[in-house]
N, C-alpha and C positions, 0 to 999 in steps of 0.2 A: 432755715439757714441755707444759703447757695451762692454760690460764686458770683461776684457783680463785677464790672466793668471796671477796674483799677485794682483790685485784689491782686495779691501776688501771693502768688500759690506753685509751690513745689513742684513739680511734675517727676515720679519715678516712670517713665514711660520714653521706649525707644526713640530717641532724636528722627528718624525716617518718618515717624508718624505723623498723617495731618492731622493738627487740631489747629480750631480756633475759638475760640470761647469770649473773647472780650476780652481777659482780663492779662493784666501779665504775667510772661514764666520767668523762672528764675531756673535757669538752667546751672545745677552745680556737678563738677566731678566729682567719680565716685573715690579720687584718693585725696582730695580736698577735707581740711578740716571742717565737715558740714556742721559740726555744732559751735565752731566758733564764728562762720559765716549769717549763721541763721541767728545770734546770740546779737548780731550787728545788723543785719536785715529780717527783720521779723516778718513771716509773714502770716497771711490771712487761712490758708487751709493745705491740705496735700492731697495727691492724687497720684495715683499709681495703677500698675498691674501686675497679675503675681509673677513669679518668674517660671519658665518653661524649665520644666526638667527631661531631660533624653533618658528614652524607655530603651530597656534594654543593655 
């Protein structure tokens, strides 16, 4: 299983970031209702990174 050329797939990962992969984002805010978004736009997989904690 991996991401193909028309998939739309989540991305939790910083807007500044380059990617391209082929397939489409679905860029959603994070105060947005993302389960009643995604309940209407299903998609194919998710991708993220974790999040940075500040030491100290």
């Amino acid at each position: 299983m991996g991401v193909e050329p028309g998939d739309r797939i989540v991305l939790l990962i910083p807007v500044g970031i380059d990617l391209y992969i082929g397939a489409t984002a679905t860029l959603l805010d994070p105060a947005a209702d993302i389960q009643n978004i995604l309940t209407r736009y299903p998609v194919d997989g998710l991708m993220g990174v974790p999040k940075r904690t500040r030491s100290g």
